[in-house]
N, C-alpha and C positions, 0 to 999 in steps of 0.2 A: 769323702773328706769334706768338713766344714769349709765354708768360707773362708775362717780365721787362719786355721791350719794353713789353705792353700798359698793367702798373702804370707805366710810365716815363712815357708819350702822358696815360696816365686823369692823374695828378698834374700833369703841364704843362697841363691843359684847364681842370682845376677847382682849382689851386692860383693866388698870385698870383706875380709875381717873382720871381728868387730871384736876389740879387746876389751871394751868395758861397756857392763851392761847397761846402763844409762844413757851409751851413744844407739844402742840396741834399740831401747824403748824410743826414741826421741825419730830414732829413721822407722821403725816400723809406724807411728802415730802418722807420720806425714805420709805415706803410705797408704795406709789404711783410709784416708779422710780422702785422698784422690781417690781410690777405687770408689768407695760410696758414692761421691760426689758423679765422674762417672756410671757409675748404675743407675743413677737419677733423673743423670739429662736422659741414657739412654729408654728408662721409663716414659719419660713426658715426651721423646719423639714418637715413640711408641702410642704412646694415648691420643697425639696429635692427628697421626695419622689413623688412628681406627673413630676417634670421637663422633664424626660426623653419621658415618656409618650403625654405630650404636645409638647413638641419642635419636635421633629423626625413626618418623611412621612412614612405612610403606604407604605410601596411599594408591588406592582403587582405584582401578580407570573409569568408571562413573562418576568422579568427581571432577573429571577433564583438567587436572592440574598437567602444567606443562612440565615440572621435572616430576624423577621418581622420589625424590626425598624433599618434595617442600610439603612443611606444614603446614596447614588453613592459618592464615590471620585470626586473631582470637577476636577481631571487633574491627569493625568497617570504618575506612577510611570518613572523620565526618566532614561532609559538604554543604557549605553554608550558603546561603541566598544572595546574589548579588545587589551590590548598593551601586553599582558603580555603571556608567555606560559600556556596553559589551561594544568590542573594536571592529571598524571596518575594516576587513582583511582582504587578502586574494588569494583563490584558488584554483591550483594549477591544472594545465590539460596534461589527462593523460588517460590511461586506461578507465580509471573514475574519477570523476571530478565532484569534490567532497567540499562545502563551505567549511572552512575553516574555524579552529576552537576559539572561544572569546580570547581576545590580549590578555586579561589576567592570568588565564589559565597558562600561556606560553610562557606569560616571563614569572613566574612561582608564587604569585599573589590566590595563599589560596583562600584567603576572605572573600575573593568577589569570584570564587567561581561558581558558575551559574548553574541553577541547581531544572533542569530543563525536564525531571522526571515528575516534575508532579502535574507538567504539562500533556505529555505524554503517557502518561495512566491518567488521564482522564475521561470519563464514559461518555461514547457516544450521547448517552441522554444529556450530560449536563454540554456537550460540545453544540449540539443542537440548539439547545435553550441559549446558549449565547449567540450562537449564529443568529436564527430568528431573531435575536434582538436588537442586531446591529443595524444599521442600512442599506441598501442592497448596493456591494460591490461587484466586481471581476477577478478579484480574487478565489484562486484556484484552493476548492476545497476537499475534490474527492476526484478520484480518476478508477472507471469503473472498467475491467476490461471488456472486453466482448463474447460472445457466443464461442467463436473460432481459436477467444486467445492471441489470434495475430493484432487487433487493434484493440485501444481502448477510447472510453467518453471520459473527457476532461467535462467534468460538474463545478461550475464559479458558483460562486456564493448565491448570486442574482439569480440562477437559475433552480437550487435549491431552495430558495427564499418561494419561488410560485407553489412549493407544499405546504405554504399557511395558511389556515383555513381562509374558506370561500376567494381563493383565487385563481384563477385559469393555472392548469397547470404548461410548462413549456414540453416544444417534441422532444427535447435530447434527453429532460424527466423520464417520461415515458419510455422511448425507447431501451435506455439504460434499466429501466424498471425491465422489459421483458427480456432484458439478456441474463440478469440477478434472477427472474424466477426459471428461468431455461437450464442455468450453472445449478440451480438448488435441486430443481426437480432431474436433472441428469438425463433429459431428452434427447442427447446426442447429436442423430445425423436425421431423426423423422422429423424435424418440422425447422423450416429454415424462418428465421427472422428479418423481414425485409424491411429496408429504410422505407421512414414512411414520408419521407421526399420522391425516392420512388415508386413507389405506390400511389401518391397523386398522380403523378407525370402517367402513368399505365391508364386510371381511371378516368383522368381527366386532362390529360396531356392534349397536343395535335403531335401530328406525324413530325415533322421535325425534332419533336421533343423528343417521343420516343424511339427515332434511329439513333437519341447518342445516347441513350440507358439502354445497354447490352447484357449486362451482367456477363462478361465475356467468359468469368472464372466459375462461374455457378452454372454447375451439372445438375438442374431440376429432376432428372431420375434418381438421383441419391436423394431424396427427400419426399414424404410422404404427404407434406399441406406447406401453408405459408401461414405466419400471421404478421398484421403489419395493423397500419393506422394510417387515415386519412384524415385532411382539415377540409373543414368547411367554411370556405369565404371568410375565414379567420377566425373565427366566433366560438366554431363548436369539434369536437374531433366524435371521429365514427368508428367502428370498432371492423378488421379487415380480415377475414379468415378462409382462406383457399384450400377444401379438405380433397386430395388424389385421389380419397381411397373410394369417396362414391359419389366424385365430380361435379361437385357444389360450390358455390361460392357463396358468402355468407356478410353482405355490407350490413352491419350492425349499429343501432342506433340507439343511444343509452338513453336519450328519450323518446317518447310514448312516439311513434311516426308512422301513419297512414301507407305511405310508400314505401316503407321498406321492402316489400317482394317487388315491386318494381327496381328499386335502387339498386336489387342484389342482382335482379336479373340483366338490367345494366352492366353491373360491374363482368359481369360472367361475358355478355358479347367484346367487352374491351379487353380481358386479358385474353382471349380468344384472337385478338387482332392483334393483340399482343406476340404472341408465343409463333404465329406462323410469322410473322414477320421476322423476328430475333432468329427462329431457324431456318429463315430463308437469307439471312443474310448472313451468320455466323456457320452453314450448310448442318444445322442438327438435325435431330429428329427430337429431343426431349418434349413429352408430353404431348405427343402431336397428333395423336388419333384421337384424343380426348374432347366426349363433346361435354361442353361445361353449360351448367345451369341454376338457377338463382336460389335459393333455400330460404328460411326464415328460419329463426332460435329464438324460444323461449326464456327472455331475460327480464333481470330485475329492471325498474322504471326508474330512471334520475329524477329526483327533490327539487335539487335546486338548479340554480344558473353558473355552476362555477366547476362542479364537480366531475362534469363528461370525462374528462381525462383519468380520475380514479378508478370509474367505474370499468374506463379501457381496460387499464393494467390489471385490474381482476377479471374484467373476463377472458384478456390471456391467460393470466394463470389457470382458470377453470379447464379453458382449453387445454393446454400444454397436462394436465392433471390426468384427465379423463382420454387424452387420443389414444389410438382412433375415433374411439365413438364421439358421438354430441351429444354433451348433456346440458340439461336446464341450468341456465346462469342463473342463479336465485343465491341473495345476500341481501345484506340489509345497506338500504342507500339514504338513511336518515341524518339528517346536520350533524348530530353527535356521532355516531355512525362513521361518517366520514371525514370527519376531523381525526377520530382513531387512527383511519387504516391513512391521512396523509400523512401522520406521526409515525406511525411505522415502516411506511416506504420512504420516510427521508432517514430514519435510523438504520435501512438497509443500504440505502446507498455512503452513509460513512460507514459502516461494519464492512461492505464489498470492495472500498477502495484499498490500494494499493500505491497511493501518492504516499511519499516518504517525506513531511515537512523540513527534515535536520538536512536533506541532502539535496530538495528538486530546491528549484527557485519554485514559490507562491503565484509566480505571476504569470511564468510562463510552462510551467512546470518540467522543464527540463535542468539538467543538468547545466547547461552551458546556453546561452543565447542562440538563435536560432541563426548561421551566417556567421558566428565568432570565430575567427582567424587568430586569435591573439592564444599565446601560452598563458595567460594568465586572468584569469576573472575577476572581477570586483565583486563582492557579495556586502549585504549589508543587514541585518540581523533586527527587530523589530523589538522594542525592548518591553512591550503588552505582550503579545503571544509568544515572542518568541521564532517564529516565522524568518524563512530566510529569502532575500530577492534579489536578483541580478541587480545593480546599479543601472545598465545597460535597460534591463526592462521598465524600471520608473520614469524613466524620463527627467527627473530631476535638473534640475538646473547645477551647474558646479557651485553656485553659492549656498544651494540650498543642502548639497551634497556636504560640505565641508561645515558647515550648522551641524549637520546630522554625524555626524561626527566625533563632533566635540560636543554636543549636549544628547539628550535623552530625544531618544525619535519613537514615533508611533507609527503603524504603515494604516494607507487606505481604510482598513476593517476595525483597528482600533482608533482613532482619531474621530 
């Protein structure tokens, strides 16, 4: 039965009489225009409710969208560079403590929000080439972990700054250099990296010195050598390598030196007076039937007056490369030579850090002040780099705080 028919039958059931057909046509019309009219809402609730479901893409879970029916933005939100001074805020303790977004950003000024990616895809190379050209701060610029993982070297500026050429380089350089090539080359648990604070104190310590260097946590049977670095009456560093495997000790001198099998055979009766003492007083036995004795290595010659500490870190790495055996340290230790490879071990040590400029303080590189009791941080944002720093760590004075504030502030490395 049609539509029409049915409205025809439904009104002769439930209407009464209808003596003349004109009153007919005029009730069926009004009739007829409500049923449509109903069919029509009941269409568009219909379409309301399936719309969403029809019109939107499924999208794949490698696209990591957070519902199943949103569709990609067709063109990225645009973020324009700020003119404006970014807000001294505070950021709360709690499970992570985050510097807080610029003030524009909170209250919906999106002209000045700061546009902090072009800071942050910045290449090691050119991050360098600025550093080196700054003046030497203590500003925290790389934080390098350790061998173990458990600790890391916090690297300031000034201390990154001793890899331009011809300048001594500093111990925490170095050191942090031999734990980056320990992590690369994946040497494990065979060759332990000893401070080469300790490592003096062993060589050239007195006895007092060395009962309070225990190494209480370090089991020398898990390890098959040591290498380390020593200073020379401030001037020069020597190269320090302790092989188990055929009880040699090996004090290495990156320039040309007469005594070196003396110096080594030295070094060998000291840590020998070493190791029975630590196991006589901590009751071990590691390494203790071991007679140790002096060795010489075949290594390249230092040029110049400045460079000893580069030629360390490579011949650790030669080491850590080749163990067990001992091979010929041979490289090229030429001016140009060695301006390279200090370019390249300062571009290792920013490539190896793990310091997170947006979220540590710069100065101190923590999260939170070291002692801070308070729920709330003061941070304050560097409007050159971008960098963020405890208030607490500046030292600042409060008028110079409330200046910095309200006008354009520069920190320590930019100013």
């Amino acid at each position: 039965m049609e539509k029409s028919q049915w409205d025809l039958k439904h009104i002769r059931f439930t209407s009464g009489r209808l003596t003349r057909l004109d009153d007919f046509v005029a009730q069926y019309r009004i009739s007829h225009t409500a049923l449509l009219k109903e069919y029509e809402d009941s269409e568009r609730v219909f379409r309301r409710k399936t719309y969403r479901v029809e019109k939107e893409i499924w999208k794949e879970k490698q696209q990591k969208k957070r519902g199943r029916y949103v569709s990609p933005i067709p063109k990225p939100f645009p973020f324009k560079t700020s003119k404006k001074k970014s807000s001294v805020s505070e950021g709360p303790i709690g499970k992570q403590i985050s510097p807080p977004q610029p003030r524009s950003s909170l209250e919906g000024d999106h002209e000045n929000i700061v546009d902090i990616k072009s800071k942050t895809t910045a290449t090691p190379q050119n991050q360098l080439t600025t550093l080196w050209k700054r003046r030497d701060t203590e500003v925290v610029v790389s934080v390098v972990p350790t061998q173990t993982k458990v600790t890391s070297f916090i690297i300031h500026h000034s201390e990154l700054c001793t890899l331009r050429p011809h300048q001594w380089l500093n111990g925490e350089i170095i050191e942090a250099l031999f734990h980056i090539a320990a992590s690369e080359l994946e040497i494990g648990n065979s060759i332990y990296i000893l401070n080469h604070y300790m490592a003096g104190v062993i060589l050239f310590g007195e006895k007092p010195q060395l009962a309070r260097q225990k190494l209480s946590k370090i089991n020398l049977n898990n390890y098959q050598g040591i290498v380390s670095f020593v200073n020379i009456d401030n001037v020069h560093w020597k190269f320090l390598f302790i092989n188990a495997v055929n009880h040699t000790v090996y004090l290495v001198d990156p320039s040309r030196s007469p005594t070196e099998k003396d110096d080594s055979i030295h070094a060998a009766q000291k840590l020998s007076e070493y190791i029975q003492m630590r196991n006589t007083q901590q009751r071990k036995t590691e390494w203790q039937n071991i007679q140790w004795k002096g060795g010489v290595m075949t290594h390249s010659v230092q040029q110049d007056g400045s460079s000893c500490g580069v030629i360390v870190v490579l011949m650790a790495r030669e080491i850590m490369k080749a163990f067990p055996n001992v091979p010929i340290l041979q490289f090229g230790t030429s001016r140009k030579e060695m301006a390279n490879e200090r370019k390249m071990m300062a571009l290792q040590i920013l490539k190896a850090s793990v310091f997170d400029e947006a979220e540590n303080c710069s100065m101190c590189s923590l999260k939170k002040p070291t002692g801070c009791v308070h729920r709330f941080i003061n941070w304050i944002q560097c409007d050159s780099c971008e960098r963020w720093y405890h208030e607490k760590c500046l030292g600042m004075a409060k008028e110079d705080l409330e200046q910095a504030r309200a006008n354009r502030w520069s920190c320590i490395l930019c100013s």
